[in-house]
N, C-alpha and C positions, 0 to 999 in steps of 0.2 A: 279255336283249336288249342289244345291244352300243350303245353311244356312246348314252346315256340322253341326256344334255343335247342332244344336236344332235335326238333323237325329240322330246322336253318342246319345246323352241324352235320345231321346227315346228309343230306344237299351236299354241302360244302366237300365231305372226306370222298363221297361217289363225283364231284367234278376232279377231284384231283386226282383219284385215280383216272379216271375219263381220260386228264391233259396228259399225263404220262402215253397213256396207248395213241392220243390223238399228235402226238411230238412225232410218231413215227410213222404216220402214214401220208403216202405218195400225193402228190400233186393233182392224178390221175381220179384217184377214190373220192379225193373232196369236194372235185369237180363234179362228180357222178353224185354224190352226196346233196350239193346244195341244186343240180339238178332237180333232182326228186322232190327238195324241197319245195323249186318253186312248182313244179306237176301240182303238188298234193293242193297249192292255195292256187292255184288255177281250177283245179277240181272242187273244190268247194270253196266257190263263193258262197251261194246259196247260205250256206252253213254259216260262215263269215258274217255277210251282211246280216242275218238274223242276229245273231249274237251283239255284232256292232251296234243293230236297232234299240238291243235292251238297253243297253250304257248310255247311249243318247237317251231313250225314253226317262233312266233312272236318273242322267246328269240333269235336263231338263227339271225333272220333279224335286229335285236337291238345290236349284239355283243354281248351278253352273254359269260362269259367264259365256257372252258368247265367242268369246276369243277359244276358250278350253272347248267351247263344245264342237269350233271348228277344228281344235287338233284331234279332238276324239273320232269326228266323223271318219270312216272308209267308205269312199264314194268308189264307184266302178274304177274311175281312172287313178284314184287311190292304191285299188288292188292292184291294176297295171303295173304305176309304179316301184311296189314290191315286186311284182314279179320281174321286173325290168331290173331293179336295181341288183336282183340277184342273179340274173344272167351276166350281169356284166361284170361280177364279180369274178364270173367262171373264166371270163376273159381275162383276166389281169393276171401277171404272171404274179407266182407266188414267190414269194420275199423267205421263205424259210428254206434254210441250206444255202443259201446264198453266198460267196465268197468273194471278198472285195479285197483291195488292200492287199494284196501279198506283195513282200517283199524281203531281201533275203540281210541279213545283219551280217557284219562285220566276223560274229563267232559262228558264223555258217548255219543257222538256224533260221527258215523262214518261218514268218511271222503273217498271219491275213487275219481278217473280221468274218465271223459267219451271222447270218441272222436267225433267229430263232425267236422260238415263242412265249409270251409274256408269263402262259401258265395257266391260270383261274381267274377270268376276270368276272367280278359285281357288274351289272348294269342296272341303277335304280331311277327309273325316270316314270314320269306321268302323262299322262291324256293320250299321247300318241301313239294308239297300236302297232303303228308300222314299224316302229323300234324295232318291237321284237323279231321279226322276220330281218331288216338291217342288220343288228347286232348279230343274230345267229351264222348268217353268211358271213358276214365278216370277220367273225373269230372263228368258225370253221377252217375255212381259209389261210387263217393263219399261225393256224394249231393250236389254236386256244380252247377251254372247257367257257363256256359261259354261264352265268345264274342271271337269271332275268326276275326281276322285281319291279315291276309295272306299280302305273296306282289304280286304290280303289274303285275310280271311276270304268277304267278300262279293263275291268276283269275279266268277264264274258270274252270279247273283242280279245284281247291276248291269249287265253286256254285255248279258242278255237282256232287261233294260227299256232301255237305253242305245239297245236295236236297233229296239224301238216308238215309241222317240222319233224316231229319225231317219227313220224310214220315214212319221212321221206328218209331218216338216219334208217331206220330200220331195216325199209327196202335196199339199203347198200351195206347193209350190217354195219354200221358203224354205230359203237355204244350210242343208246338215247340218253345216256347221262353227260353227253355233250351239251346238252343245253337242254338245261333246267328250268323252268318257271315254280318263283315260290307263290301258292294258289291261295294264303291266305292272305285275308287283306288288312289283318292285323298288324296294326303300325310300331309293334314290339320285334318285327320281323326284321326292321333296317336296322335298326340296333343289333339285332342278333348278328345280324352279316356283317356290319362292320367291325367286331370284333372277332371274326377269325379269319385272322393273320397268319394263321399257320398254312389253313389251306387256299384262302385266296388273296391273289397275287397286287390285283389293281382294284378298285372301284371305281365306275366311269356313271356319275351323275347327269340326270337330262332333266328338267324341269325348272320350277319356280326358284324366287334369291332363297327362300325358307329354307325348301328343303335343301339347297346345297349348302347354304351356314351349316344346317344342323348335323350333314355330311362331315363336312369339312372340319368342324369342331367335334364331333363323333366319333371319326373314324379312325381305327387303326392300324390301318390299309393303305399305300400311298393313292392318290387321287387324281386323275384326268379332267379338268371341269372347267366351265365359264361360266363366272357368275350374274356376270349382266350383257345385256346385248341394246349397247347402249347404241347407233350406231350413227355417223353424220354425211349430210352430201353438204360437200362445200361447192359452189358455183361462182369461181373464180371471174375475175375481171376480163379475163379474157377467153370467157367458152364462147363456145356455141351455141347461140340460145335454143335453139329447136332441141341439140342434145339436151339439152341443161333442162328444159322442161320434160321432156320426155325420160331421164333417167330419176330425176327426182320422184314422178307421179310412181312411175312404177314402183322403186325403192319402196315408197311408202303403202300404195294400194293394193299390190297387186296380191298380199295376205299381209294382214294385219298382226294374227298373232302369233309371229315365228322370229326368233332372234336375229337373223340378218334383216331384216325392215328397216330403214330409216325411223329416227325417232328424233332427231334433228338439224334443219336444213341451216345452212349457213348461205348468206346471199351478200356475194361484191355491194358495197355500198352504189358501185358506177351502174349495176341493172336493175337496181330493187325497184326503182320508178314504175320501169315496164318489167318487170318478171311477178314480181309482188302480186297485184292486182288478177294477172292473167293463172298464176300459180292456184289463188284465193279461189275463184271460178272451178277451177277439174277438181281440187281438192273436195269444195264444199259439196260439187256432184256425187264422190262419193262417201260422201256423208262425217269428213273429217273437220274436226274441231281443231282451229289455227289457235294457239300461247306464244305471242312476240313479244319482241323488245318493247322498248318506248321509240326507239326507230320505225320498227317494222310496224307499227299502232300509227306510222306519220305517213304511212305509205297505201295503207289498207284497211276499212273499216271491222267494225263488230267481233274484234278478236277478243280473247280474253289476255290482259298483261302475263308475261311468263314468269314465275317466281325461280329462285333459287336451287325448289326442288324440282322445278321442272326439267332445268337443263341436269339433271341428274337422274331420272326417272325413264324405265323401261317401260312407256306404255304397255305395248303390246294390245291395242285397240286402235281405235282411228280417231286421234291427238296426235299433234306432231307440233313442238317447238320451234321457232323460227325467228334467227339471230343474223341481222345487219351488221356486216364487217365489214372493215379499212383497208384489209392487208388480210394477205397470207400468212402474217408470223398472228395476227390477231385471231384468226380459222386456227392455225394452229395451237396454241393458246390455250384457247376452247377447249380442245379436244381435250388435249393434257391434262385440263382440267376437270372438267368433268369425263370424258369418256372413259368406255370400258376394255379397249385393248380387243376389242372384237374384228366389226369392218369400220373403212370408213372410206370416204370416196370423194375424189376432185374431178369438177368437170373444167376443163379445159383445155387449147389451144397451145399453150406456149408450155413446153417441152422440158425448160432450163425449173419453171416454175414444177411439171408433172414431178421432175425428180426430187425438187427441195422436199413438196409432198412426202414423195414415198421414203426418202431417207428419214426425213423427221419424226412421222407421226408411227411411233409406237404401236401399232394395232397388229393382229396375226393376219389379217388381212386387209391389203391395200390397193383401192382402184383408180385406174384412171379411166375416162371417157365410159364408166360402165355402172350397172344397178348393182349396189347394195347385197342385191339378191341374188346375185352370182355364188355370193360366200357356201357352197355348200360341196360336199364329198363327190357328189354326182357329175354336178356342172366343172371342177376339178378334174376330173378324169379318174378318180380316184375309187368307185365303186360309190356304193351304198353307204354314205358314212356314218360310224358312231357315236362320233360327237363333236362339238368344236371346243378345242384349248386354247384361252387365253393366258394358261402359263407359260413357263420361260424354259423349262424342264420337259427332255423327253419327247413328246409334240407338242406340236405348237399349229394353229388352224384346224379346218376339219381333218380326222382322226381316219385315215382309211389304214389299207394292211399295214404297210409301214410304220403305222404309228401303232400298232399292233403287235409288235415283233422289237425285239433289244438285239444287243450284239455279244457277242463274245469272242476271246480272242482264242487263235488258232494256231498251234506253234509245230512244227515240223521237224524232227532232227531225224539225225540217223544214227546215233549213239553218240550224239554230242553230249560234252559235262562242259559245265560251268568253271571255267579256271580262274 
């Protein structure tokens, strides 16, 4: 595609117009809106799964791992999901207009917070077609324009829900320049988006550490993002062993390549005897490759020694690190040290220990007695979400409306001056 920047800008000046018209319509219309939407990809699957087939067929013939070519897949219960995730969008009351906080001053002028919406937001992420359908409901929702920026791999798979999205705006009149998809897969394109700052507001990154450095060092747009999904289960001295195995397996197995998984287990020195060994067993059934200490190598055989980089590494396959500890300030520790502020999880019994946990360990999200794999917008109550923040600004965890919408303030007189 020739002269990318002046195609990206156009994009960009038709979403802001878009947010302006979409700041003022009712609760009612955008529910009927992302209605339609999900109708339209209920109505064609067919169409869907053809399209999804190329990208697998094409990621396949490119060498795709297989971690990427499970985000890519949309399996029937896949499309569910979208369709699910955007109904219950429709349920969630809407955060725009909202008035909190009043209260009246001293110079007789009330003061409250209203919410309102972010504006233009970037969405540049890879392999996961479902995004697009996620992000579109959710910044509908929340009276935001969206520009979607998938990857190369996912083209097909995103144009063909891109096209029930907008046939679903359509059908409720609502501008299709609500949500954009940019259709080339020229990688001159994220560059191009990240540099107008005039018409969009946020960039909300999903994918690999690459592309978000190159985000993040790129852009000049403020940014929503997590950069690793580093994530740990500690199984405390004093759990339950049946939880303790059971929430680890899952953490780790139950998908491999999605950033709430487990990527490293920490085990009480007082169970590693019997947890160790039995752990080694379900693990190895599904076909996970154990990296331990020099501990955990005295407790279980044929592992590979875990280096340096391991306890810093997002697999996102099926390896999982595995570190014998003393203490809870030792589990903690760890974390601090290498972890990413993502999830992280204790399994245990004693209550006074649950809380040192959850106060200490810096992460956006913190569990007790539970998988890893809780960590997302859906299982939250929070809709479909768009992405998870391990910043400290703005949101922080998975990204639903709310983290969607800013505040501003709201002042009320009646011919008050300032004396």
């Amino acid at each position: 595609m020739k002269n990318i920047e002046k195609y990206v800008k156009n994009i960009s000046l038709q979403a802001k117009e878009s947010s302006r018209i979409l700041r003022g319509i009712d609760e009612k219309t955008k529910n009927a809106a992302i209605q339609a939407m999900a109708d339209e990809i209920d109505n064609s699957r067919e169409d869907i799964s053809k399209n999804n087939s190329k990208d697998i067929n094409n990621g396949k013939k490119e060498g795709l791992h297989k971690s990427l070519i499970d985000r890519l897949e949309l399996t029937s219960s896949r499309v569910d999901a979208m369709i699910d995730g955007l109904l219950q969008i429709i349920k969630l009351d809407d955060p725009v207009g909202k008035i909190t906080d009043l209260n009246t001053r001293p110079s007789g002028i009330k003061v409250a917070k209203m919410r309102v919406p972010l504006g233009v937001i970037g969405i540049i992420y890879e392999s996961r077609p479902n995004v697009t359908a996620d992000a579109s409901g959710l910044c509908i929702k929340a009276g935001n324009a969206v520009i979607l920026r998938g990857g190369s791999e996912a083209i097909n798979s995103n144009q063909a829900i891109t096209q029930c999205i907008q046939r679903g705006l359509a059908n409720t009149k609502l501008d299709t320049h609500c949500v954009q998809l940019i259709e080339t897969t020229d990688r001159s394109a994220v560059g191009a988006l990240l540099q107008m700052s005039e018409e969009v507001d946020v960039i909300i990154p999903r994918g690999g550490k690459s592309l978000i450095e190159r985000i993040t060092k790129e852009s000049k747009i403020p940014i929503i993002k997590h950069l690793d999904g580093i994530c740990h289960v500690y199984i405390h001295e004093d759990a339950d062993l049946e939880k303790a195995v059971d929430i680890a397996i899952n953490s780790k197995t139950q998908r491999f390549g999605v950033c709430n998984a487990m990527e490293t287990l920490l085990v009480s020195e007082k169970h590693a005897a019997q947890l160790l060994p039995l752990l080694q067993n379900k693990l190895t059934e599904s076909g996970v490759e154990i990296r331990g200490c020099s501990k955990t190598g005295s407790y279980i055989n044929d592992i590979k020694k875990a280096s340096d980089e391991d306890w810093r590494t997002e697999y996102l396959a099926p390896i999982l690190s595995v570190k014998v500890v003393t203490s809870i300030h030792e589990a903690i520790d760890h974390i601090a040290k290498y972890g990413s502020n993502h999830t992280d999880a204790i399994v245990t019994e004693d209550k006074e220990i649950a809380n040192i946990f959850m106060r200490e360990v810096d992460s956006s999200s913190v569990m007790i007695n539970a998988s890893t794999r809780f960590a997302d917008g859906f299982e939250y109550g929070l809709g479909a979400e768009i992405g998870i923040s391990t910043d400290k600004l703005h949101a922080r965890g998975p990204v639903g409306l709310e983290g969607l919408t800013n505040q501003k303030f709201i002042v009320y007189g009646d011919g008050h001056i300032r004396k």
